[in-house]
FIPA-428153 format. One record per residue (C-alpha): residue in three letters; x, z, y. Coordinates in pm, 1 decimal, padded with zeros to 6 digits, always signed. Example, Ala and Ser with C-alpha at 12.3 -4.5 7.8 and 13.67 -1.06 7.14 Angstrom:
REM FIPA-428153
('ala', (+01230.0, +00780.0, -00450.0))
('ser', (+01367.0, +00714.0, -00106.0))
END
This chain:
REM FIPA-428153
('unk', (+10565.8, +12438.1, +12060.2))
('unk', (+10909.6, +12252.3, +11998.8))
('unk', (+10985.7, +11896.2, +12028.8))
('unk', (+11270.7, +11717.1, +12059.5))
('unk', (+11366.5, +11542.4, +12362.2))
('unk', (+11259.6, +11181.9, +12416.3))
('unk', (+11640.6, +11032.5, +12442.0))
('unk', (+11743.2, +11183.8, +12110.2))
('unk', (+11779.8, +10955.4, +11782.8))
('unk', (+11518.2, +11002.7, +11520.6))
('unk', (+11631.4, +10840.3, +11141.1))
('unk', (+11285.9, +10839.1, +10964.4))
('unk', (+11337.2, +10817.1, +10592.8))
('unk', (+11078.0, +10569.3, +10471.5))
('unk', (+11087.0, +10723.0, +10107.3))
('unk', (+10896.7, +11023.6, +10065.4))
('unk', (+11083.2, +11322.4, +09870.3))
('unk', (+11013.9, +11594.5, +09692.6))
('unk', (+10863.7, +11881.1, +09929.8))
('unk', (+11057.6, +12149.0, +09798.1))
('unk', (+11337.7, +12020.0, +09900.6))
('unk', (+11483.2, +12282.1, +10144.9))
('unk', (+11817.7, +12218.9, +10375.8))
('unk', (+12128.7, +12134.2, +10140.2))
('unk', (+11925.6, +11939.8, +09949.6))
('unk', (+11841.7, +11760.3, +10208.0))
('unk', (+12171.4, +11714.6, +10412.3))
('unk', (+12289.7, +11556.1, +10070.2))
('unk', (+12023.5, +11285.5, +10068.6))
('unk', (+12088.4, +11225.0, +10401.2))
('unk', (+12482.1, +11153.2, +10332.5))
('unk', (+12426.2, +10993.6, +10005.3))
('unk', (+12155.6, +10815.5, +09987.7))
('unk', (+12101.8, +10695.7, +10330.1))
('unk', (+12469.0, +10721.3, +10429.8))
('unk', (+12441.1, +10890.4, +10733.4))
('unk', (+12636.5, +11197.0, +10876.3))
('unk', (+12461.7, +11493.1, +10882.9))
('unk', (+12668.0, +11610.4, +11163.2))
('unk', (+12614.9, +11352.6, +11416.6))
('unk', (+12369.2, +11439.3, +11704.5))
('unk', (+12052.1, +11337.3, +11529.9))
('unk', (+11734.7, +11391.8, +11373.5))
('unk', (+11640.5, +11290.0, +11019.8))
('unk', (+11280.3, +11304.3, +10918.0))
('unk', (+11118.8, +11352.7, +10548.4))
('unk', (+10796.2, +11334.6, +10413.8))
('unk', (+10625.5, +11384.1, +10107.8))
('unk', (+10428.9, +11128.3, +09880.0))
('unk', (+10102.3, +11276.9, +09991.3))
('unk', (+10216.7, +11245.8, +10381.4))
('unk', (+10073.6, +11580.4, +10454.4))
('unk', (+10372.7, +11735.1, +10525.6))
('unk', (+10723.0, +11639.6, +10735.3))
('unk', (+11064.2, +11780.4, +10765.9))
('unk', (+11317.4, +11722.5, +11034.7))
('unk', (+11661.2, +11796.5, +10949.9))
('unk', (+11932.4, +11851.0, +11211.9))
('unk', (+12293.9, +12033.5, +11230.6))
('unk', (+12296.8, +12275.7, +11551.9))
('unk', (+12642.1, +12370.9, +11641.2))
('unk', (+12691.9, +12597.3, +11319.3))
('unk', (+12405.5, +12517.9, +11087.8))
('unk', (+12213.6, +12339.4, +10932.6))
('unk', (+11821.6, +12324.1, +11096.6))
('unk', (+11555.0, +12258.6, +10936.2))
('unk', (+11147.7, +12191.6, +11090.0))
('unk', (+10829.4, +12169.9, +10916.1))
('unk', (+10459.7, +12059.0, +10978.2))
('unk', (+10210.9, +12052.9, +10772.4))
('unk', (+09849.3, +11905.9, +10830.6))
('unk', (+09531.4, +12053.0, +10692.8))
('unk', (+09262.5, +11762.1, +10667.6))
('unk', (+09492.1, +11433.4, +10783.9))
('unk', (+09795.5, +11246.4, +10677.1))
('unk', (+10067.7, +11110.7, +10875.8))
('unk', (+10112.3, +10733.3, +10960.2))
('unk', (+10410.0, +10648.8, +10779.9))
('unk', (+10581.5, +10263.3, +10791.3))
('unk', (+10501.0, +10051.9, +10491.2))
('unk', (+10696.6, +09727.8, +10454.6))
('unk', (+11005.7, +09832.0, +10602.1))
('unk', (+11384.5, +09659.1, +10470.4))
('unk', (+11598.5, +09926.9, +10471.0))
('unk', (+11585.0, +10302.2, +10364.7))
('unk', (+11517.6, +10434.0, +10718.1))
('unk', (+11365.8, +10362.7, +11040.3))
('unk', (+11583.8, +10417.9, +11366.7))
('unk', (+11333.7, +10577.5, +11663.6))
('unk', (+11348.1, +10747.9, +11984.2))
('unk', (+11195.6, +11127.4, +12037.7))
('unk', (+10944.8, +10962.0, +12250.4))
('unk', (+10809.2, +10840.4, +11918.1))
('unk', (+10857.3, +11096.0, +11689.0))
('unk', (+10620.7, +11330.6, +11888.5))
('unk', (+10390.1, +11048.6, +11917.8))
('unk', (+10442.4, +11032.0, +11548.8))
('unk', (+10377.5, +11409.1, +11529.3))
('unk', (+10071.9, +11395.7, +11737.2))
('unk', (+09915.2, +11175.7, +11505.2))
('unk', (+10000.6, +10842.7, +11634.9))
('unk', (+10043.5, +10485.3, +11453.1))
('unk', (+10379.2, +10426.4, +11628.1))
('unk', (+10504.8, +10125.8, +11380.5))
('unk', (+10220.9, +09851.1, +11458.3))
('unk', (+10304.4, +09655.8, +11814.4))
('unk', (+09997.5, +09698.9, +11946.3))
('unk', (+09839.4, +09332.9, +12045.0))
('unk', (+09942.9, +09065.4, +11842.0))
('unk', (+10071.3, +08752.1, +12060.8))
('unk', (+09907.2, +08454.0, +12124.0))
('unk', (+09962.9, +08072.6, +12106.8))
('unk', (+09730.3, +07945.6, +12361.9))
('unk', (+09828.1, +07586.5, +12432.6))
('unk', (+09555.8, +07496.9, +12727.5))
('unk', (+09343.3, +07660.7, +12966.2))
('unk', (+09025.0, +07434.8, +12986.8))
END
């Protein structure tokens, strides 16, 4: 199977699009829309409403890339209440992401203990 390495940058678009979206289509919501560059060193991830299905978009020295996985009984965790139109991650995260993973909560919330006894 192919993942991408854990040091590379992941843009996760928090809108889900349309799913038959292929490439082009694509690489133009990534540079107008979110206002990236699609020819940077990076990975930008899609999903659609249903969150069944994800898309990772990358430019590889002469073209334009493009990854898919779908899911047959599940749905992937996707962030909620985010500000902004994407999420900046790791690769780390992304395959935790792909493996099913709730990568956006912090785990343990913190507490305020103010005494021990």
């Amino acid at each position: 199977m192919m993942r991408p390495s854990a040091e590379v940058t992941v843009y996760l678009c928090v809108a889900p699009v349309d799913g038959r979206k292929q490439a082009a289509s694509l690489a133009l919501l990534v540079e107008q829309s979110l206002g990236r560059n699609v020819f940077e060193p990076a990975l930008y991830v899609f999903t659609t409403r249903r969150r069944d299905r994800i898309r990772l978009l990358y430019w590889e020295r002469n073209g334009l890339c493009l990854w898919a996985k779908r899911l047959e009984k599940q749905q992937f965790v996707w962030p909620r209440q985010v500000s902004g139109d994407t999420v900046l991650m790791n690769g780390r995260a992304l395959n935790a992401l792909l493996d099913g993973f709730d990568v956006f909560n912090q785990g343990h919330r913190e507490l305020a203990i103010r005494r021990v006894g």
